[in-house]
C-alpha positions as CSV (number, residue, x, y, z in Angstrom):
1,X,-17.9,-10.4,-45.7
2,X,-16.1,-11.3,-48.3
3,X,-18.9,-12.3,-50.8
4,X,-22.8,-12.3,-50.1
5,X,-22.1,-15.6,-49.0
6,X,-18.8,-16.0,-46.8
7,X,-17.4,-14.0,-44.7
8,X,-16.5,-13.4,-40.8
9,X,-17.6,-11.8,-37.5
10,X,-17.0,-11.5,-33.8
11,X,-19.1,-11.2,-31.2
12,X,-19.4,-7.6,-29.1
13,X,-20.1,-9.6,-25.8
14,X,-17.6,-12.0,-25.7
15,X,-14.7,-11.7,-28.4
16,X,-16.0,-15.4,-30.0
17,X,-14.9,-15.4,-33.7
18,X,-17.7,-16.6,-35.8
19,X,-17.6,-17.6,-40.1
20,X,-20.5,-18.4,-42.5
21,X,-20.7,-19.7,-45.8
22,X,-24.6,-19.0,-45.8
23,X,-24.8,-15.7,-45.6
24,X,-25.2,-13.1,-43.0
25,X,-28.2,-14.8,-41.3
26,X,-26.2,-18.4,-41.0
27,X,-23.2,-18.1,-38.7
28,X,-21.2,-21.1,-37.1
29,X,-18.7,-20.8,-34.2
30,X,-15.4,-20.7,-35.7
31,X,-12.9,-19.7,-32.4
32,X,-10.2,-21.8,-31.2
33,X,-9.7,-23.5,-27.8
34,X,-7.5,-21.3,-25.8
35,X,-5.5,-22.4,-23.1
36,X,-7.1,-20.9,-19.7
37,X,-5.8,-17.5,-18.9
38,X,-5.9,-16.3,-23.1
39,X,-8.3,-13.7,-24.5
40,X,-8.4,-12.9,-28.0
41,X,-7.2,-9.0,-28.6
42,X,-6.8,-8.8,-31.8
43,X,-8.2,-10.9,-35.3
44,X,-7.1,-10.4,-38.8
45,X,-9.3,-11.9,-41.7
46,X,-7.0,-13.2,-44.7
47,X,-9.1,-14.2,-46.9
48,X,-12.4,-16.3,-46.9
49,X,-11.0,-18.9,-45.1
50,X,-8.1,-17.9,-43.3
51,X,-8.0,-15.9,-40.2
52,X,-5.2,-14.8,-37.8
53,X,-5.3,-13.7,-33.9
54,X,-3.7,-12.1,-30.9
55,X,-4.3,-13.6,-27.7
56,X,-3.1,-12.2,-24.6
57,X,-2.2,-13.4,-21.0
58,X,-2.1,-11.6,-17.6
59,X,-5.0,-9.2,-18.5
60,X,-7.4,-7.3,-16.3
61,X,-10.3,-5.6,-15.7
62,X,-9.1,-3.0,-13.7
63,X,-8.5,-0.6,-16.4
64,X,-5.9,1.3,-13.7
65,X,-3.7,-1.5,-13.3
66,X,-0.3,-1.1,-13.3
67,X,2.0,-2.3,-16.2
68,X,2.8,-5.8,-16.0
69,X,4.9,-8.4,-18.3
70,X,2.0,-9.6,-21.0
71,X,2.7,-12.4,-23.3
72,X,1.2,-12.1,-26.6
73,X,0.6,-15.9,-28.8
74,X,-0.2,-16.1,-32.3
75,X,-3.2,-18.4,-33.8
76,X,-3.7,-19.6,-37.3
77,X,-6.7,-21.2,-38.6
78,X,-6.9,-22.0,-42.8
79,X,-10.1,-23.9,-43.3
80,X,-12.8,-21.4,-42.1
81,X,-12.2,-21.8,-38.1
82,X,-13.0,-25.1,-38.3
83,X,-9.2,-26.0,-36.6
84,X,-6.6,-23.8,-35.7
85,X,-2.6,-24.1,-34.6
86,X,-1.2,-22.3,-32.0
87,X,1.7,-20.3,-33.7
88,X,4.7,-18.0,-31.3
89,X,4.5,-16.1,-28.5
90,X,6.4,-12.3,-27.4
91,X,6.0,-10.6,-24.2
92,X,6.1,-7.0,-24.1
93,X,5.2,-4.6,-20.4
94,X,1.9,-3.3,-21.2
95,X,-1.1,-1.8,-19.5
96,X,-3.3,-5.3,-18.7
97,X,-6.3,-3.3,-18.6
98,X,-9.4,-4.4,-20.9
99,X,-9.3,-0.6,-22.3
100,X,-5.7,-1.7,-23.7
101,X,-5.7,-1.4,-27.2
102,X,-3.2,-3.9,-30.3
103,X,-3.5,-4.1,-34.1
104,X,-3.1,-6.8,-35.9
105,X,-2.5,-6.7,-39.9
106,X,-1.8,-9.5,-42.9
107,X,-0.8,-8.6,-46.1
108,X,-1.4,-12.2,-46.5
109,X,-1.2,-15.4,-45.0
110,X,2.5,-15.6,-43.9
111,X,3.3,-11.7,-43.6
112,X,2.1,-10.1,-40.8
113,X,2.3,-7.6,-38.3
114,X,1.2,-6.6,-34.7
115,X,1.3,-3.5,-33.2
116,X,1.8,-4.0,-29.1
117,X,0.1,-0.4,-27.9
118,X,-0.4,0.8,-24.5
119,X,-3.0,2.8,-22.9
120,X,-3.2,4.5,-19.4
121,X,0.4,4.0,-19.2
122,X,1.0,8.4,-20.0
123,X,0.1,11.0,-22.0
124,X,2.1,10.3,-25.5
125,X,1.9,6.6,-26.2
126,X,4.8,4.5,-27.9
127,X,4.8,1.2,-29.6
128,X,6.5,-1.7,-30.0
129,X,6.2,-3.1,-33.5
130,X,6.7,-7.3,-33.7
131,X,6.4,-9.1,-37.6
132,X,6.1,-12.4,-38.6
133,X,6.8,-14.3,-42.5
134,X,5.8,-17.6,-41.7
135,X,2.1,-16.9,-41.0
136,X,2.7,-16.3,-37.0
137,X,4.9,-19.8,-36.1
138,X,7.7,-17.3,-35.4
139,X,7.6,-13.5,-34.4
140,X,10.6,-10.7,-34.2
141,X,10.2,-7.8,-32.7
142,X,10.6,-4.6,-35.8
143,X,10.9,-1.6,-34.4
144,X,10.0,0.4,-31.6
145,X,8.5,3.5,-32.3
146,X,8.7,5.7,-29.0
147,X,6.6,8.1,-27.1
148,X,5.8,11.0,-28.5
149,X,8.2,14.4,-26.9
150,X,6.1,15.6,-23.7
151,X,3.9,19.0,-25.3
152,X,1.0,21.4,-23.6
153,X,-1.8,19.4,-24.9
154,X,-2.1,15.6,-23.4
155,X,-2.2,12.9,-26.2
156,X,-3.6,9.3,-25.9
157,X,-2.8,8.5,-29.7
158,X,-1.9,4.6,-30.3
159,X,0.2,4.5,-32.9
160,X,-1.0,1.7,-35.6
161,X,0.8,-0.2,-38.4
162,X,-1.0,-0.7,-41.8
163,X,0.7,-2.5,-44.3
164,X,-0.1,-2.6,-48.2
165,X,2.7,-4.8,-49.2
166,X,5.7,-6.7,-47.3
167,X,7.5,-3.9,-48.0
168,X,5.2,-0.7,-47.5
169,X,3.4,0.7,-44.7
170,X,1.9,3.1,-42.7
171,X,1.8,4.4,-39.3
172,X,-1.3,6.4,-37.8
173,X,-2.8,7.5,-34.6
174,X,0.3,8.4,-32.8
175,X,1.5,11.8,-31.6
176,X,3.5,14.4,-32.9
177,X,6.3,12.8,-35.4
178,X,4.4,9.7,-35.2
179,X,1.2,11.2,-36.3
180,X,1.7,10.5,-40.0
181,X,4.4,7.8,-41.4
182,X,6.0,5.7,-44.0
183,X,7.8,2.5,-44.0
184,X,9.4,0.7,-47.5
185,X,11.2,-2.1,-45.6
186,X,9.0,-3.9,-43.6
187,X,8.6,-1.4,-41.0
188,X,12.1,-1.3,-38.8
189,X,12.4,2.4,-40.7
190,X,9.8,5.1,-40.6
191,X,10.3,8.6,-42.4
192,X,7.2,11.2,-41.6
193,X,5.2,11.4,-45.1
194,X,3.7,14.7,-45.9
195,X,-0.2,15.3,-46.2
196,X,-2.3,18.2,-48.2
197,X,-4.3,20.6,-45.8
198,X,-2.4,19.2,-42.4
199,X,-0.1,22.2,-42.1
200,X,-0.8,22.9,-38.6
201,X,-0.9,19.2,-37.6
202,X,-4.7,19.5,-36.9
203,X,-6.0,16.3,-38.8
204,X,-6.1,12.7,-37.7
205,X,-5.1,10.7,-39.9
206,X,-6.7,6.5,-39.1
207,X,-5.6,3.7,-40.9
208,X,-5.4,3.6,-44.5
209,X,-7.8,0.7,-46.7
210,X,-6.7,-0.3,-49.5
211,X,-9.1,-1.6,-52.2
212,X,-6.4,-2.3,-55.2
213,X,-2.5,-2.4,-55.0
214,X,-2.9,1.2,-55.9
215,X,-6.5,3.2,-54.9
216,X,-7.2,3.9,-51.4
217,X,-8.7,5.8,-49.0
218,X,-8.0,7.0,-45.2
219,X,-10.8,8.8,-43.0
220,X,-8.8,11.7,-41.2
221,X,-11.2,14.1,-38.6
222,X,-10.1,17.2,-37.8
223,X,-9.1,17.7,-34.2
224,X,-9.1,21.7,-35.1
225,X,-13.4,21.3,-35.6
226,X,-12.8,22.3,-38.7
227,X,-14.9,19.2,-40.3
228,X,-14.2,15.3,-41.9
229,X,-12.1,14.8,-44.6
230,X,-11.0,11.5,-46.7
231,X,-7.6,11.6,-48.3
232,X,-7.1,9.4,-51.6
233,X,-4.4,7.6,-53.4
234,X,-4.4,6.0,-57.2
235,X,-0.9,5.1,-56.7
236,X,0.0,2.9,-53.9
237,X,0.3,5.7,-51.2
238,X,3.0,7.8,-53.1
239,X,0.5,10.9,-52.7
240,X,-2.4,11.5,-50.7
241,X,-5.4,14.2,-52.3
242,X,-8.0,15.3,-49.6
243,X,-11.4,15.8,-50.0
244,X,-13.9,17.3,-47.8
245,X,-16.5,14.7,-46.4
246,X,-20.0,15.3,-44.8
247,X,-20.1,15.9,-40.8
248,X,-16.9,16.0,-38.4
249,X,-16.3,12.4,-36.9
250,X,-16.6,9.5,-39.2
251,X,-18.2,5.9,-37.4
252,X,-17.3,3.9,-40.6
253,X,-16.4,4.2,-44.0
254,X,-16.5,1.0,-46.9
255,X,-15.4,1.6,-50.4
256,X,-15.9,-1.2,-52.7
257,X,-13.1,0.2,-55.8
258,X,-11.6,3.5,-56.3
259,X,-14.8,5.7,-56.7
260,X,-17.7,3.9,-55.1
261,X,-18.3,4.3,-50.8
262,X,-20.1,4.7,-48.2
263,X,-19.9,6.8,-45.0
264,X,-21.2,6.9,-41.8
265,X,-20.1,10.5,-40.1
266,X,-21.6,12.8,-37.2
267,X,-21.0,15.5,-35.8
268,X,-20.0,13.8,-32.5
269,X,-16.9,12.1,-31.6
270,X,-18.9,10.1,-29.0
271,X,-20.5,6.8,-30.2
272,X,-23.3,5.7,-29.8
273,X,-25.1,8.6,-31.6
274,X,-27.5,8.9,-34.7
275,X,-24.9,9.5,-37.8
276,X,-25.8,10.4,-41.2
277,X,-24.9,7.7,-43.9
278,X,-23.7,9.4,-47.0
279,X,-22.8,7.9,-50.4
280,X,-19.8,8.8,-52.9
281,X,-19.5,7.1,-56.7
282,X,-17.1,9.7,-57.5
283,X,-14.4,8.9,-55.5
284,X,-15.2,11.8,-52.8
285,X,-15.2,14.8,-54.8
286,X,-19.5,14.6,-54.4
287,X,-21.6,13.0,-51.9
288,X,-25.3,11.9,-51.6
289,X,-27.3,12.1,-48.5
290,X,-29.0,8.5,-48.2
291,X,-29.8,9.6,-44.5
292,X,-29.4,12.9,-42.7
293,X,-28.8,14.6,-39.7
294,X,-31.3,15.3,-37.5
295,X,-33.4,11.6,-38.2
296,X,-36.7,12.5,-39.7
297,X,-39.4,9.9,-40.6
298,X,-37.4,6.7,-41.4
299,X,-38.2,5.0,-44.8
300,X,-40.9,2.1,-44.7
301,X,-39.2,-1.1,-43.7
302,X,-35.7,0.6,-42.7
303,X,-34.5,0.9,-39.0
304,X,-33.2,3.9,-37.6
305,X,-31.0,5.3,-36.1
306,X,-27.7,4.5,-37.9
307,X,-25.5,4.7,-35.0
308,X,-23.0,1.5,-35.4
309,X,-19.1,1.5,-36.1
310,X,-19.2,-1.1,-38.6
311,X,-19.8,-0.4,-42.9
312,X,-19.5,-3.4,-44.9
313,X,-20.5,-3.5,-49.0
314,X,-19.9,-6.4,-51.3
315,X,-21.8,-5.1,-54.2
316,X,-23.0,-1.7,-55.3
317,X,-26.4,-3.1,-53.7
318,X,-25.7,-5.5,-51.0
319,X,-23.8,-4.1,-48.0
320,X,-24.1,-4.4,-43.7
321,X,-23.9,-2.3,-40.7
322,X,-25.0,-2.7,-36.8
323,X,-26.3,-0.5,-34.5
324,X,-24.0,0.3,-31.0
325,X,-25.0,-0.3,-28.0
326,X,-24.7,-3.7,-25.8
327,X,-27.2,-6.1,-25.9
328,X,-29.3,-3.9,-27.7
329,X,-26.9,-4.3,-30.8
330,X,-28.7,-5.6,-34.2
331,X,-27.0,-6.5,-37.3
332,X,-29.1,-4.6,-40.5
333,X,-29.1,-5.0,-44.1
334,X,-29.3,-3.3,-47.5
335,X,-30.4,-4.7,-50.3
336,X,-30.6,-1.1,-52.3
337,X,-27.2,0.6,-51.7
338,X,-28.2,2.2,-48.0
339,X,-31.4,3.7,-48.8
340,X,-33.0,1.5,-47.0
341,X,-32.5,-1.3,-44.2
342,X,-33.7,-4.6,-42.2
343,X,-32.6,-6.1,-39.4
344,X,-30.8,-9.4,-39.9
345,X,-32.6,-12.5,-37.8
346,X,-28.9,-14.3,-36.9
347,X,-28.8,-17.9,-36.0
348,X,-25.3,-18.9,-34.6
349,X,-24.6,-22.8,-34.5
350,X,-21.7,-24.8,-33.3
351,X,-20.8,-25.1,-29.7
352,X,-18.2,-23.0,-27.6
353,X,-14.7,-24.5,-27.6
354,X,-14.2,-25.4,-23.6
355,X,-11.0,-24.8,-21.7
């Protein structure tokens, strides 16, 4: 959401792309009409009204499927989803299987970048990194960031771009080298950036958010079990300072400026489960317990458990989160910072663009 009013969503059950101007209860189909054969893989939202997509050909639902040539088209849309333009097209040999995995990121509405990833392909996962200035009309491939060097441990990291500027960007989820980088030209060059308290290599860093052109945050568990942590920037991602974090294995995380967040962490990496949601105003150096783990007696009018992957604040006050699981997902809401919550009655009008 960008305000209490507008914002954007996607469905779990079938990738439609959804924007309101009425709040979180008000939704309209906002997807475009893809040619037969397209499925949406990945979405960017710009800004309140302007969204950008991924849509891929040749995939499969045979998770095991061997690598095949996949071709990759852009999708633009600038008035709320109400039209969209079909923009360029890359192929790239991926792994067609629905568990396959891309990134899409906007700095703003004409720079962007996609990260092609692979999955079930081997055990230390490369990338192939395509850009576009022009909003997605026309796309170059950047760099290619390859597999990580064969070790005693198997990795199925994805490396991910994240960009903060045209210019400046990060790489995370990969493996070895690629754990942890930096880009300052657009991403064709990548140097490894140091981080406090990863000596031995042992945390995971996940994208970092940005919520000025200088403070951000970035969630990194500790593959070692040795708890969560949050690193933290007030200068553009020059230096990172960590901070210890309730819980091991973060579900979401949603700061609204430099000091004020929100996390939901457990001490499973699996989802599905009950996390704790926790509450920062310091920037991460204290944390309040809104709910703990183990559950006990939820508040009067809340729902529990917390178990979703999604955070989303636009005021100290008014913030969103959904449970996991299916059909059984529900959308809940805050009206009191997280201490309590209500589950959203959604009405979705507008019919499905055909074929």
């Amino acid at each position: 959401m960008f305000s209490a009013a507008v914002g954007w969503a996607q469905s779990e059950a079938d990738g439609v792309i959804l924007h309101t101007t009425q709040g979180a209860e008000n939704w309209t189909v906002a997807t475009p009409a893809l040619p037969a054969g397209q499925r949406i893989v990945a979405v960017a939202c710009v800004d309140a009204e302007s969204a950008r997509l991924i849509a891929a050909t040749r995939t499969s639902a045979n998770e095991d499927a061997a690598p095949v040539e996949m071709t990759f088209t852009s999708w633009a849309t600038d008035d709320g989803g109400s039209s969209w333009v079909e923009g360029g097209s890359f192929s790239v040999e991926q792994a067609p299987g629905l568990s396959w995995e891309g990134d899409l990121d906007y700095v703003d509405a004409q720079q962007g970048w996609f990260s092609a990833n692979q999955d079930n392909v081997s055990t230390s996962l490369g990338m192939r990194l395509f850009g576009t200035d022009d909003g997605g009309t026309r796309w170059s491939e950047v760099a290619w960031i390859p597999p990580a060097p064969a070790s005693p441990e198997a990795c199925f990291g994805q490396p991910t771009a994240t960009f903060l500027t045209p210019t400046t960007g990060w790489l995370t989820g990969g493996c070895g080298p690629a754990a942890f980088e930096v880009t300052q030209d657009g991403g064709a060059g990548w140097t490894s950036q140091s981080l406090p308290g990863d000596a031995a290599g042992e945390l995971d860093p996940q994208p970092p958010v940005f919520t000025s052109s200088q403070d951000g945050y970035m969630l990194a568990p500790n593959d070692g079990g040795g708890g969560m942590y949050i690193y933290f920037t007030g200068d553009g991602g020059q230096s990172w300072t960590l901070r210890a974090a309730p819980q091991e294995w973060p579900h979401a995380a949603d700061f609204i400026d430099a000091d004020a967040g929100w996390l939901l962490s457990t001490d499973t990496m699996d989802a599905g489960y009950p996390a704790g949601l926790y509450f920062t105003e310091d920037g991460g150096q204290s944390w309040t317990t809104l709910q703990g783990l183990p559950f006990g007696v939820p508040p009067e009018g809340s729902t529990s458990p917390l178990d979703g992957s999604v955070l989303d604040f636009v005021t100290p006050s008014l913030g969103w989160t959904t449970t996991f699981g299916g059909d059984a997902s529900q959308l809940l809401q805050t009206q009191d910072g997280g201490q309590t919550w209500s589950p959203v009655t959604v009405t979705v009008s507008g019919a499905l663009p055909s074929d």
